[in-house]
C-alpha positions in Angstrom: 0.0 0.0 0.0 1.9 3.5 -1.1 1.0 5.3 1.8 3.4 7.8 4.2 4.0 5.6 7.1 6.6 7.8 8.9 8.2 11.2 9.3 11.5 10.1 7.6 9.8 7.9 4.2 7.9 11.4 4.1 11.0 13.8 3.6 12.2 10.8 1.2 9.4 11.3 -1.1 9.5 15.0 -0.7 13.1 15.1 -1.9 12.4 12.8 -4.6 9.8 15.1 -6.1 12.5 17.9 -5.9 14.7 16.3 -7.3 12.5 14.7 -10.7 11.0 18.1 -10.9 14.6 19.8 -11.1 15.7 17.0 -13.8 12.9 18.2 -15.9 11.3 14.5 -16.5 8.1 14.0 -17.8 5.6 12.2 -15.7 2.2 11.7 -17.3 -0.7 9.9 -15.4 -3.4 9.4 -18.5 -6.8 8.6 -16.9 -10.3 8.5 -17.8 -13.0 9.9 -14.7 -15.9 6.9 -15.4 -13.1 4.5 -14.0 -12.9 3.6 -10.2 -9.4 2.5 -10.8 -8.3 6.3 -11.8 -9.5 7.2 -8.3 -7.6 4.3 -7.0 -4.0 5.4 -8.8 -5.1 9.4 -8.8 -5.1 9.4 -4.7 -1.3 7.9 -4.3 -0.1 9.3 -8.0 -0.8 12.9 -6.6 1.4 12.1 -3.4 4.1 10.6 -4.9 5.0 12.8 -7.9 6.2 15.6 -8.8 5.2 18.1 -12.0 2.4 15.4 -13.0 1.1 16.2 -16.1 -2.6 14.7 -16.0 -4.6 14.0 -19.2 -7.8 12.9 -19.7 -8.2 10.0 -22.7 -11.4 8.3 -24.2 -11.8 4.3 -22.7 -13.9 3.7 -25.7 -11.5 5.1 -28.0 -8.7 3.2 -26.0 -11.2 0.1 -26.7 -11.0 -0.5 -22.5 -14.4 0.7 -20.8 -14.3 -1.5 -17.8 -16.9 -3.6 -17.6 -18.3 -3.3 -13.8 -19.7 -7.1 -13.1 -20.6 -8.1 -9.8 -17.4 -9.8 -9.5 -15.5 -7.0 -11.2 -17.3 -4.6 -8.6 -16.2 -7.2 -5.9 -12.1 -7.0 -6.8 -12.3 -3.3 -6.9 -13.8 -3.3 -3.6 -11.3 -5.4 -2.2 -8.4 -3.6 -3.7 -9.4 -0.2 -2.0 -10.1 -1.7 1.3 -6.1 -3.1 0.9 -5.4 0.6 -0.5 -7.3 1.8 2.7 -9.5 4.0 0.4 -13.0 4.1 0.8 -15.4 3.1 -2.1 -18.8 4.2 -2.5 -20.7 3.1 -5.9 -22.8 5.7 -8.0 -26.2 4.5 -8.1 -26.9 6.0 -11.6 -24.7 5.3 -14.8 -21.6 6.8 -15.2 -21.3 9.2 -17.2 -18.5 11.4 -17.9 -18.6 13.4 -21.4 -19.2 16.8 -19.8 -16.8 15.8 -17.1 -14.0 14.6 -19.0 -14.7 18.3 -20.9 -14.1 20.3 -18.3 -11.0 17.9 -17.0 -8.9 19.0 -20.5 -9.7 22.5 -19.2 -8.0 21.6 -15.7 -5.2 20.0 -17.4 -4.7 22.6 -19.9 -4.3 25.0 -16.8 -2.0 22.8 -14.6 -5.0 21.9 -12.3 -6.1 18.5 -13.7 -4.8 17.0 -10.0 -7.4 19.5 -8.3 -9.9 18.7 -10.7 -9.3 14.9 -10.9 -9.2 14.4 -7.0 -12.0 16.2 -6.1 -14.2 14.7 -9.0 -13.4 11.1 -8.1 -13.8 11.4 -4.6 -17.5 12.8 -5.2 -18.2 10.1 -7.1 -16.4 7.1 -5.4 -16.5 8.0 -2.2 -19.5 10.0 -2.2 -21.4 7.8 -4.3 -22.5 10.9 -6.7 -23.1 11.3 -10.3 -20.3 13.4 -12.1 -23.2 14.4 -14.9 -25.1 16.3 -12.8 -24.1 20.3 -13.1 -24.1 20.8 -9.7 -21.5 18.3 -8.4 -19.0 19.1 -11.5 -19.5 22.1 -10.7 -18.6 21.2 -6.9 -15.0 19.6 -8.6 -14.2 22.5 -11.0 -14.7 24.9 -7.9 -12.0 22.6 -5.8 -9.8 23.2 -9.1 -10.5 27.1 -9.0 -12.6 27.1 -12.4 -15.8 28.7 -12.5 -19.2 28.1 -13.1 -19.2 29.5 -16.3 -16.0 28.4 -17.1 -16.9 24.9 -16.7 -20.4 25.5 -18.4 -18.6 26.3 -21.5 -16.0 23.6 -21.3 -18.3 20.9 -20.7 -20.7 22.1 -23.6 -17.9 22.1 -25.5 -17.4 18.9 -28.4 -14.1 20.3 -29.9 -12.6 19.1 -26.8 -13.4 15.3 -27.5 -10.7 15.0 -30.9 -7.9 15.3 -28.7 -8.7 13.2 -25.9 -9.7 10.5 -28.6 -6.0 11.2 -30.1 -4.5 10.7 -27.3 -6.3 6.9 -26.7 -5.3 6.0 -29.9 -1.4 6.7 -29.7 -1.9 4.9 -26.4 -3.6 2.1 -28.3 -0.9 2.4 -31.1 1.8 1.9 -28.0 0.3 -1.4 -26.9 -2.0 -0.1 -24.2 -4.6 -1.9 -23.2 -6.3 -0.6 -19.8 -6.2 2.7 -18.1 -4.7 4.9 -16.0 -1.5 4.9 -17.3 1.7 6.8 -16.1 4.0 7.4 -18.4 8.0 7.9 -16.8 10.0 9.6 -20.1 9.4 7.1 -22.3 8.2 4.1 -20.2 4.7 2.9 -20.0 3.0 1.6 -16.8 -0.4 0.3 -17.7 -3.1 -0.1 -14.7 -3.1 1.1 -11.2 -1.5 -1.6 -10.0 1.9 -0.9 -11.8 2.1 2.6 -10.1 4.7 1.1 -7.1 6.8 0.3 -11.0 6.7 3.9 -12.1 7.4 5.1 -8.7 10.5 3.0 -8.9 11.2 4.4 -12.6 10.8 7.8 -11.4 13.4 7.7 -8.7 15.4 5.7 -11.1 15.6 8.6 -13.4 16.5 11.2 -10.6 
C-alpha cells in the first residue's frame, strides 16, 4: 500500500519530487473519470509525484471501458479496502462526457490534480453522479474554475478530438487498460503498476 507511514519515508518522497521536478522528467498519469481505478491510482499518483502532467483520454477510444460485473465490482472493492481507500458506488450510470470536458480545461491549466481528485472522490467515495451540473460544478470549484467556465468547457465537443487522439497513440503503443503513467518514455499500464513507475521515477532522478 503507497501510503506515508513515517516522518522520515515522508521527507524521502518530498526530496524525490524535488529532485525529478529539477531534472525536468516527464511524468504523465493518463486517466479517464468513469473508471474507479483512476480514483484508486489518482489518490497515491498525486502524493508521490512531482510536475504530474494529468490527461484525460477516451476508454472507448482506448477500446477499454471496464466492464463493472458483480465480480469486477467485488475485486475493486477489495483492492481499495487493501489501498485503505474508501469506495462508494454511484447509483446511476456513469457518465463522464461533460466531465472529461471540463477535465482538459483543468489539465490545460496545470489543475487537472485538483480537478481529478475532487471529481473522483464525489463520485467514489461519495457515491454521486459526475453528470449532474451541480456536483461538476462542486470539482471545478476545488480546481479554481468557475461556473461559467466549466459551463462552456463541458458544452464544448471540440474538446473530444484530442482526448480520442490521445487513446489512440496509447492504443498504437500497446496499451490496453487505463490509467496509465508514463516515466520519459516508459509505460506503466493499470493502477496496480504505479509502485513500477514510482521505482522508474526515482530511477531517473
Amino acid at each position: 500500500m503507497d501510503t506515508v507511514t513515517s516522518l522520515d519515508r515522508y521527507r524521502a518522497q518530498r526530496e524525490h519530487r524535488r529532485r525529478t521536478a529539477r531534472r525536468g522528467i516527464r511524468l504523465r498519469f493518463y486517466f479517464d473519470l468513469a473508471s474507479p481505478y483512476t480514483y484508486l491510482a489518482a489518490e497515491r499518483a498525486e502524493r508521490v509525484f512531482a510536475a504530474l502532467d494529468w490527461i484525460p483520454v477516451s476508454s472507448d477510444a482506448l477500446q477499454c471501458t471496464p466492464l463493472l460485473t458483480d465480480e469486477e465490482r467485488d475485486r475493486i472493492a477489495r483492492r481499495a479496502a487493501l489501498l485503505g481507500l474508501p469506495l462508494v458506488w454511484p447509483c446511476e450510470p456513469m457518465r463522464v462526457t461533460g466531465a472529461m470536458r471540463v477535465a482538459s480545461l483543468a489539465a490545460e491549466r496545470g489543475v487537472g490534480g485538483a480537478f481529478v481528485l475532487a471529481a473522483t472522490r464525489l463520485v467514489f467515495c461519495g457515491g454521486f453522479s459526475i453528470d449532474d451540473p451541480e456536483i461538476l460544478a462542486e470539482a471545478a470549484a476545488a480546481a479554481g474554475i468557475d461556473l461559467g467556465e466549466m459551463l462552456d468547457a463541458a458544452g464544448d465537443p471540440r474538446r473530444d478530438g484530442p482526448m480520442d487522439a490521445a487513446a489512440r497513440r496509447l492504443l498504437a503503443a500497446g496499451v490496453d487498460r487505463l490509467p496509465v503513467l508514463r516515466v520519459g518514455p516508459a509505460l506503466f499500464c493499470g493502477e496496480d503498476r504505479l509502485p513500477d513507475a514510482a521505482a522508474a521515477a526515482r530511477a531517473s532522478a
